[in-house]
Wavefront OBJ file of the C-alpha trace (Angstrom):
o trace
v -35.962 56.466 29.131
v -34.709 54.464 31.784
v -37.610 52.244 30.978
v -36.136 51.991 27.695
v -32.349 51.107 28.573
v -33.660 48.453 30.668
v -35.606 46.820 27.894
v -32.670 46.700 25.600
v -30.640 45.615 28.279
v -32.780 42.677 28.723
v -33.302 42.111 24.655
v -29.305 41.642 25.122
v -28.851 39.659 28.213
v -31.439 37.293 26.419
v -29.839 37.833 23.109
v -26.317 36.717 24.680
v -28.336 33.508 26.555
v -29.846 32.200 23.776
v -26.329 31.828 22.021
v -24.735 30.890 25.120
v -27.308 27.807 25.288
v -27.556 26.971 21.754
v -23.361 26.496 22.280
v -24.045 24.345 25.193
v -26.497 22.414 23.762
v -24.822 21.646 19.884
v -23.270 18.123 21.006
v -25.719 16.528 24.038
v -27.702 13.750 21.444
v -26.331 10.413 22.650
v -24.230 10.022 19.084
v -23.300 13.391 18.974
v -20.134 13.661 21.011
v -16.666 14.289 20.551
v -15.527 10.328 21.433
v -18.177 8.653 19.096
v -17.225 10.918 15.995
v -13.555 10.161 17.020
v -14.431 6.322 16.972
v -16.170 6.507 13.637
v -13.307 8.788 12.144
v -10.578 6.187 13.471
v -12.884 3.749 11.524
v -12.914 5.350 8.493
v -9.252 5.556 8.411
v -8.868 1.809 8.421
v -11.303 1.341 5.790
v -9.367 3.939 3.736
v -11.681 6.624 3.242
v -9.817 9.838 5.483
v -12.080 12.288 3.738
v -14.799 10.849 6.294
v -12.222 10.386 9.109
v -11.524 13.916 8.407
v -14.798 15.058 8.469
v -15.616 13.377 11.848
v -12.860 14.371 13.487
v -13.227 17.991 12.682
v -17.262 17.480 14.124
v -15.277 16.051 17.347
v -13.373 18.935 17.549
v -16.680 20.925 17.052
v -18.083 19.619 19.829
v -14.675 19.551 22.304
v -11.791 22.037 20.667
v -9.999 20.578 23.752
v -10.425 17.103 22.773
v -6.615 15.774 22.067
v -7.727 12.550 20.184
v -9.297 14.076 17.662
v -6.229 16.624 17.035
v -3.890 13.422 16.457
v -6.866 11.303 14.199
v -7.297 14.609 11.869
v -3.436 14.939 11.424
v -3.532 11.576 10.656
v -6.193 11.566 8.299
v -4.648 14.496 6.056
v -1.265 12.962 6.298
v -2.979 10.029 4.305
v -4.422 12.460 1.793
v -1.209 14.351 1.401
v 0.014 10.878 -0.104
v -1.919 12.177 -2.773
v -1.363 15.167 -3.523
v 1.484 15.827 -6.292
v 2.084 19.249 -6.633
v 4.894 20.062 -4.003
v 3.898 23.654 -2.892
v 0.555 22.319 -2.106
v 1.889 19.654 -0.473
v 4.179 21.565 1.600
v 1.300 23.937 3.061
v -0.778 20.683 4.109
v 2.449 19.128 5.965
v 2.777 22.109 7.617
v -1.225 22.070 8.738
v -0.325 18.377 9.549
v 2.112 19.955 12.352
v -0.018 21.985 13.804
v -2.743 19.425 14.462
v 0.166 17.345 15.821
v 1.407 19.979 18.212
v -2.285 20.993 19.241
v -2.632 17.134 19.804
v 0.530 17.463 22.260
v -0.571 20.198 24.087
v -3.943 19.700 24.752
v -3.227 15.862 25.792
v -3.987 15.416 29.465
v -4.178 12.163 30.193
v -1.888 9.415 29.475
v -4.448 7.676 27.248
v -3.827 10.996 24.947
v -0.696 11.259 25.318
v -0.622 7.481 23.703
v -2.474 8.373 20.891
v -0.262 11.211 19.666
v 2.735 9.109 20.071
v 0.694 6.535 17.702
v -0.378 9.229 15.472
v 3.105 10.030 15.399
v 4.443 7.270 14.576
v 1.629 6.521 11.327
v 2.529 10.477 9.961
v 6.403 9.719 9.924
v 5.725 6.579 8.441
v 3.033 7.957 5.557
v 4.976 11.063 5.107
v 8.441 9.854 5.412
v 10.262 12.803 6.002
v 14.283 13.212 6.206
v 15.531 10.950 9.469
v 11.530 9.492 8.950
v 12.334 6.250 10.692
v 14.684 7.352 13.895
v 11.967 9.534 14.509
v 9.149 7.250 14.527
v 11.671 4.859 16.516
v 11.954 7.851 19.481
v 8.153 7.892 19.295
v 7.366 4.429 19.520
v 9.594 4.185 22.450
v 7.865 6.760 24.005
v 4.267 5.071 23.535
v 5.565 1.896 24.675
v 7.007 3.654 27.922
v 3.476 5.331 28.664
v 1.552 3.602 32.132
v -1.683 3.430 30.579
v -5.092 1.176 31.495
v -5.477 -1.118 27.910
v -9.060 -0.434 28.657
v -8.819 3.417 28.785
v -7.486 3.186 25.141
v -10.795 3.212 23.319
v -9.712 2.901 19.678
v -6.453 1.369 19.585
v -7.474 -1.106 22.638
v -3.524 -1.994 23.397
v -0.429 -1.033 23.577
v 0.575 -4.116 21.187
v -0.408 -1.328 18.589
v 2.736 0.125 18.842
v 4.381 -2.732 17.507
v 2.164 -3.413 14.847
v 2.344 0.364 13.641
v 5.907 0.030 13.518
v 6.085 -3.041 12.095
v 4.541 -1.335 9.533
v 7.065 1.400 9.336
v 9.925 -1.346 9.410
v 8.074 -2.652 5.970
v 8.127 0.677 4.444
v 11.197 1.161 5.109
v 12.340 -2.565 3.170
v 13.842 -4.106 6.875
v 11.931 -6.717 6.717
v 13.887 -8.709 9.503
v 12.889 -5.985 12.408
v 9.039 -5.638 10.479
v 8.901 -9.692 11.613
v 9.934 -9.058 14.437
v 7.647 -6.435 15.575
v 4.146 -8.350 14.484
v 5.412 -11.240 16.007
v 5.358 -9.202 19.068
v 2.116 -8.593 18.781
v 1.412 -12.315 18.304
v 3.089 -13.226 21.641
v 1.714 -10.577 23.517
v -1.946 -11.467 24.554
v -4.677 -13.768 22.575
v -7.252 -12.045 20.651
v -6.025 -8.868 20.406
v -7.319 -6.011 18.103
v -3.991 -5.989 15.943
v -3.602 -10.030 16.159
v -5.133 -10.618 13.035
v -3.432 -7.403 10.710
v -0.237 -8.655 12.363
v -0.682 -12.221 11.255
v -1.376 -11.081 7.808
v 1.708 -8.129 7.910
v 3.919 -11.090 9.683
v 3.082 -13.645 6.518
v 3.417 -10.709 3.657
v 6.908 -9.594 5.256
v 8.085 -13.591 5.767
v 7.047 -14.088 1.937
v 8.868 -11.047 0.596
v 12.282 -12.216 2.534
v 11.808 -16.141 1.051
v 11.577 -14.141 -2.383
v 14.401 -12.073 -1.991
v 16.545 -14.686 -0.262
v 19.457 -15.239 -2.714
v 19.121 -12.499 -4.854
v 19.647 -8.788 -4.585
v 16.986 -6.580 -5.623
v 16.989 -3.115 -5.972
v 14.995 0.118 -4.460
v 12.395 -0.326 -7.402
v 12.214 -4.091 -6.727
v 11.645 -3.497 -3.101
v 8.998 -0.702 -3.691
v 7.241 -3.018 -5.806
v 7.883 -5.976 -3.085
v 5.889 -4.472 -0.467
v 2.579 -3.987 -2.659
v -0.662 -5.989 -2.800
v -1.261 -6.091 -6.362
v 1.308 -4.734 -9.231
v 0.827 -3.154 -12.342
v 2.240 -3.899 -15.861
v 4.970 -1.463 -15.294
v 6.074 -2.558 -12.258
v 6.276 -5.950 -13.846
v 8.197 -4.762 -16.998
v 10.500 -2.707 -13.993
v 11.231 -5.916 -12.662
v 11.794 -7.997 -15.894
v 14.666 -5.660 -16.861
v 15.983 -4.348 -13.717
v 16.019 -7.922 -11.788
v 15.792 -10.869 -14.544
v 18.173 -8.301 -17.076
v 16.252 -9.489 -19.988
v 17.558 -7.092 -22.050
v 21.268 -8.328 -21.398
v 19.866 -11.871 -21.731
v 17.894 -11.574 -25.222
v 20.872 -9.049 -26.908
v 23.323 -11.894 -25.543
v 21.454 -14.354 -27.747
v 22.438 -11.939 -30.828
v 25.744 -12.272 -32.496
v 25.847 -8.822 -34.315
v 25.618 -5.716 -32.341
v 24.310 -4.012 -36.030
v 21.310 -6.418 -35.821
v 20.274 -5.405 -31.709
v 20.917 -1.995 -32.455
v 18.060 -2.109 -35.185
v 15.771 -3.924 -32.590
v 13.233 -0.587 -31.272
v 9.483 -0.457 -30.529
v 7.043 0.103 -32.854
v 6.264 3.366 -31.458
v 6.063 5.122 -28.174
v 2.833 4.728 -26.430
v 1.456 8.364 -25.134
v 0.223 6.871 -21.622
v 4.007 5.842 -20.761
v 5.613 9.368 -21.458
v 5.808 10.475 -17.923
v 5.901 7.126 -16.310
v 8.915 6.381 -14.170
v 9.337 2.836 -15.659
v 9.369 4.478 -18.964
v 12.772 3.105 -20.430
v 11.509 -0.349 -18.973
v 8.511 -0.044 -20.903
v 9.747 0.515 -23.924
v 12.773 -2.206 -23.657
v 9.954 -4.720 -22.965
v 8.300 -3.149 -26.327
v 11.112 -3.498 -27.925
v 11.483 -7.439 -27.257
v 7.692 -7.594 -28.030
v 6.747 -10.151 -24.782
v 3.620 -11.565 -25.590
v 0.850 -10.420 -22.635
v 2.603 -6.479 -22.821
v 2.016 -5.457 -25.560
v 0.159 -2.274 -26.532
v -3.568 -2.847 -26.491
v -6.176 -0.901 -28.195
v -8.284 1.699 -25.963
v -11.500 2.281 -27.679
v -12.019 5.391 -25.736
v -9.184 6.981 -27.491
v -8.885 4.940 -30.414
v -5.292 4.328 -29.887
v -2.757 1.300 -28.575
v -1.719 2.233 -24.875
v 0.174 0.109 -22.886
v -2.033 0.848 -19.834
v 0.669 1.253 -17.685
v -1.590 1.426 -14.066
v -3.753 -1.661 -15.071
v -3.153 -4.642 -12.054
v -1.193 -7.550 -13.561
v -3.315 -10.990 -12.695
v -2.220 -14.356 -12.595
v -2.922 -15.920 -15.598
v -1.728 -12.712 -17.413
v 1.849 -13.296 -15.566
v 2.029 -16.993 -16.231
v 1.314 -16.055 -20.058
v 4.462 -13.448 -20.056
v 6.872 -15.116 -18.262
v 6.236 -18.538 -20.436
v 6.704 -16.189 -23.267
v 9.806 -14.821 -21.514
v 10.968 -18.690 -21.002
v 10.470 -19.187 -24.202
v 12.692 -16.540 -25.843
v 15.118 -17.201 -23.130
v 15.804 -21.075 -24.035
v 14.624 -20.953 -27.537
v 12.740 -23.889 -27.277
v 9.636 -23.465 -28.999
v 8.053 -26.929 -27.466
v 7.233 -25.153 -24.606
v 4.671 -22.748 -26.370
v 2.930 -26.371 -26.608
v 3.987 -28.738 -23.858
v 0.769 -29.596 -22.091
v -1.703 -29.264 -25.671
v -3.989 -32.563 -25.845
v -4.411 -33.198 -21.797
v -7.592 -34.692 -21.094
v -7.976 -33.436 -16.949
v -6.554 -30.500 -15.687
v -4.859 -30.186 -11.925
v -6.141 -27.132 -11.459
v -10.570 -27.049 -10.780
v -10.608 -22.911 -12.587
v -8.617 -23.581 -15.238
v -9.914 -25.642 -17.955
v -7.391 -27.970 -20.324
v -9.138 -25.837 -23.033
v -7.776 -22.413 -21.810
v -5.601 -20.495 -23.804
v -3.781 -19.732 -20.040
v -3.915 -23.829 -19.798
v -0.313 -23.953 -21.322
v 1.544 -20.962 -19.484
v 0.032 -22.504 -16.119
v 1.352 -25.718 -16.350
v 4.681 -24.462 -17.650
v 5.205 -22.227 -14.543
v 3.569 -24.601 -12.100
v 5.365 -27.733 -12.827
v 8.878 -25.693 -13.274
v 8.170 -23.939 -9.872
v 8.115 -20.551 -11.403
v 4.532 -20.056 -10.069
v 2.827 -21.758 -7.392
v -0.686 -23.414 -6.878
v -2.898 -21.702 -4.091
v -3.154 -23.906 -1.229
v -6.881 -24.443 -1.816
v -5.364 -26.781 -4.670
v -6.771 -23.959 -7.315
v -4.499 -21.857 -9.841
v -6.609 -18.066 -9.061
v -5.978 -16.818 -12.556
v -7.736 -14.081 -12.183
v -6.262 -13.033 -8.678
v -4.234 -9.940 -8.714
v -0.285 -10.668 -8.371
v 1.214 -9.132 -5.172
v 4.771 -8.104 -5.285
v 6.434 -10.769 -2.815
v 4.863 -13.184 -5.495
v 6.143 -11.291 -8.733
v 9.884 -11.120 -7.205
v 9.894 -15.046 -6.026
v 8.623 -15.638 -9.459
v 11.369 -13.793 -11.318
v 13.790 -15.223 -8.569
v 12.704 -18.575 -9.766
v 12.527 -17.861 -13.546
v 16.117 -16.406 -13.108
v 17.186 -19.863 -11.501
v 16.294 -21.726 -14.811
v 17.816 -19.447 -16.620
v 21.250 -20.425 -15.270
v 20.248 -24.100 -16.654
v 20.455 -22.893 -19.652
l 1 2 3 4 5 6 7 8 9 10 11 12 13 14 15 16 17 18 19 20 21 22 23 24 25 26 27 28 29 30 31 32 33 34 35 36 37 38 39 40 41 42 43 44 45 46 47 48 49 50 51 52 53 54 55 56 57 58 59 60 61 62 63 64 65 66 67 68 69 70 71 72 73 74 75 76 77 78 79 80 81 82 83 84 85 86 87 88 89 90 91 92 93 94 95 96 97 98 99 100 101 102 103 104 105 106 107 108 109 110 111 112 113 114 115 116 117 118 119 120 121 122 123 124 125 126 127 128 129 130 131 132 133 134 135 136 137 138 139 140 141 142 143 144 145 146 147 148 149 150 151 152 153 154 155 156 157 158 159 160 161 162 163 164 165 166 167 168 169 170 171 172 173 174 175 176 177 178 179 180 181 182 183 184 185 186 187 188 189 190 191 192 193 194 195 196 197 198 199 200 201 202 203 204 205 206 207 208 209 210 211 212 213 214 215 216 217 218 219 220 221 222 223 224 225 226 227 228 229 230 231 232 233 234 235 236 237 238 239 240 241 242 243 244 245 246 247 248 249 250 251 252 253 254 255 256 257 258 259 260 261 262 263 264 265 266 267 268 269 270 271 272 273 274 275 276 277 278 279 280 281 282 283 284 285 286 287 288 289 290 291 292 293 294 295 296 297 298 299 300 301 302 303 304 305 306 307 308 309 310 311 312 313 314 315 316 317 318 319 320 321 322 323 324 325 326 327 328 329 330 331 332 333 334 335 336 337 338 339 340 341 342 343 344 345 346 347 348 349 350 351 352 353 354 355 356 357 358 359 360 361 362 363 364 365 366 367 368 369 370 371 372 373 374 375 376 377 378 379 380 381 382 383 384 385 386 387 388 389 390 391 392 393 394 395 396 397 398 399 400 401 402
C-alpha cells in the first residue's frame, strides 16, 4: 500500500513538473519573446493592420503577463478598431476593455521606459477615441511623458522622446488647431537629425501648413474641417463642401428671378445609397443643380443609378465639376470650350485630346487648381482635403468677379 501511495505520489510530482516546464519553456526560441512580438505588434499598428498588432501583443503578454508594453500596444490597437465599430453598446464594452489594458499598463510599468510608453499610449487612445475633455487630457499626459528621465536608447519602439510631440501634433490636427499641430512637428524637426518621427513630422508639418494657406481668408465649418484633415475625399464630402462653403445653392437660385421656377427645380429621384448618409441634403441639392461629374451613375451590380457616395474624388474628376460649377456660375458657355484646337499640352499626362484637357486648363490657368511640382497635372491622383478647400477658396474668389 505504501508502495502504492508513493507511486502515485511520484506520477503527480512528475505530472505537476512536466507542466511546470512546458510553462517555462513556451517563449525561450530567439523570436519568441515578449519584446520581439511587442516590436512587430507596434509595427503593425503603423502599417494599419491592429488585428495583427493585437494578436502579437496578446502572444507578448503570453509569454510575460507582467510585460507593461504590451498592456499599452494592445489598448492601443483595439482603440483603433473601436474606430470601427458603430453600434454604441458594443462600442461601449470595448472602451471599457480599452481601460483596463490601460490601467494594467500603469500598474505593471516599472521602469521609466514603461512608464513612457503608457503616457504615449495614452495620449494616441484620447486622441482615436476622443472622449469628453479628449484633448486636456492627452495635454496632462503628454506633459507627463515629456517630464519622464528616460535613456532615448532604452525606448525600443518609439526611439525618442520627440514622439511626444509628433503624437500630439497629431492630436492638435484632430482637433482642427492647426497653429499648435505646426508647432509641435516642428519640434520634432529642431530637435535632433534623423530621428524616427523626422520624416512623419515633415509630412504632418506640410499637410497642417497647406490646410491653414487653404483656410486663410475664409471660414469653414466643422464639416469643412473634418473633411480638411483627410488624405483623399469622397464625392460627398465634395458635394458637403460645394454647398456648405462655396453656397452654390444660394448662388445658382440667385441667378433665378422667380421663386415659382427654383421651387420646381428637384432631383430626378433619390438615390438608395445616400439615404443614411450624413451629407444627404448636400447630395441631393447638388442633384438637384445636376453638376456634371456627380451625377448618378449606373451600378451594374444592382442595376440601378447610385451616386456612390464613398467613391475617392480624383483630380481630373474635380477639375471636370468645378469647370462645370464655373460655368453655371458665370454663364459663360465659352469656357466649356476655351482651350479646344491646342496643338501641345503643358501638362506631359494629359493629352490636348482628353476630354479632362478643357477642365484642366480652365482651373490651372485661373488658379483654381494647381500643377504638381514635377510640372505634371496627376489626374488620376486622389484629391486630399487641404487641396479640395483651397480649391473652393479659390473658385469662391472668382466668383466675387463676377
Amino acid at each position: 500500500m505504501k508502495y502504492l501511495k508513493l507511486m502515485i505520489l511520484l506520477i503527480l510530482a512528475g505530472f505537476f513538473y512536466g507542466c511546470a516546464q512546458k510553462e517555462i519553456s513556451k517563449c525561450t526560441l530567439p523570436e519568441h519573446n515578449p519584446e520581439h512580438h511587442y516590436l512587430i505588434g507596434m509595427k503593425a499598428l503603423e502599417d494599419g493592420n491592429p488585428e495583427l498588432a493585437q494578436e502579437k501583443f496578446e502572444r507578448a503578454i503570453y509569454c510575460d503577463e507582467n510585460f507593461s508594453k504590451a498592456y499599452s500596444g494592445l489598448a492601443i490597437a483595439k482603440s483603433e478598431k473601436v474606430k470601427r465599430i458603430q453600434d454604441p453598446e458594443i462600442k461601449k464594452i470595448e472602451i471599457e476593455r480599452i481601460k483596463k489594458d490601460l490601467k494594467t499598463a500603469k500598474n505593471k510599468a516599472k521602469t521609466p521606459q514603461e512608464e513612457f510608453d503608457y503616457y504615449m499610449a495614452k495620449i494616441r487612445i484620447l486622441t482615436n477615441l476622443k472622449p469628453n475633455d479628449w484633448l486636456e487630457e492627452t495635454e496632462k499626459a503628454y506633459f507627463n511623458a515629456v517630464d519622464i528621465k528616460v535613456d532615448d536608447s532604452q525606448l525600443t519602439y518609439y526611439q525618442g522622446k520627440e514622439a511626444t510631440h509628433y503624437f500630439m501634433g497629431i492630436a492638435y490636427l484632430e482637433a482642427f488647431d492647426f497653429e499648435k499641430a505646426k508647432d509641435k512637428f516642428k519640434a520634432v524637426l529642431n530637435s535632433k537629425r534623423d530621428g524616427k518621427w523626422h520624416e512623419k513630422s515633415d509630412r504632418a508639418w506640410k499637410k497642417a501648413d497647406k490646410i491653414t494657406r487653404a483656410m486663410a481668408g475664409i471660414t469653414v465649418g466643422n464639416a469643412g474641417k473634418k473633411i480638411a484633415v483627410k488624405d483623399s475625399i469622397t464625392r460627398a464630402d465634395l458635394a458637403a463642401l460645394l454647398i456648405n462653403e462655396l453656397k452654390i445653392d444660394r448662388v445658382f437660385s440667385g441667378r433665378i428671378p422667380a421663386q415659382s421656377q427654383i421651387e420646381k427645380i428637384k432631383p430626378e429621384f433619390v438615390p438608395a445609397d445616400i439615404l443614411n448618409n450624413p451629407f444627404k441634403q448636400e447630395i441631393l441639392t447638388i442633384l438637384k443643380w445636376k453638376i456634371r461629374g456627380l451625377e448618378p451613375k449606373y451600378d451594374e451590380t444592382v442595376k440601378a443609378y447610385l451616386f456612390k457616395p464613398d467613391e475617392v474624388v480624383k483630380r481630373g474628376e474635380m477639375a471636370l465639376i468645378l469647370e462645370d460649377v464655373l460655368i453655371k456660375i458665370t454663364a459663360d458657355e465659352k469656357i466649356a470650350t476655351a482651350f479646344f484646337g491646342h496643338e501641345k499640352s503643358p501638362f506631359p499626362d494629359v493629352r490636348t485630346t482628353s476630354p479632362i484637357y478643357n477642365a484642366v486648363m480652365n482651373m490651372t490657368t485661373r488658379g483654381i487648381m494647381e500643377p504638381e511640382l514635377s510640372g505634371e497635372f496627376n489626374p488620376e491622383r486622389a484629391v486630399d482635403g487641404a487641396e479640395a478647400i483651397l480649391a473652393i477658396r479659390m473658385l469662391k474668389q472668382k466668383l466675387n468677379t463676377y
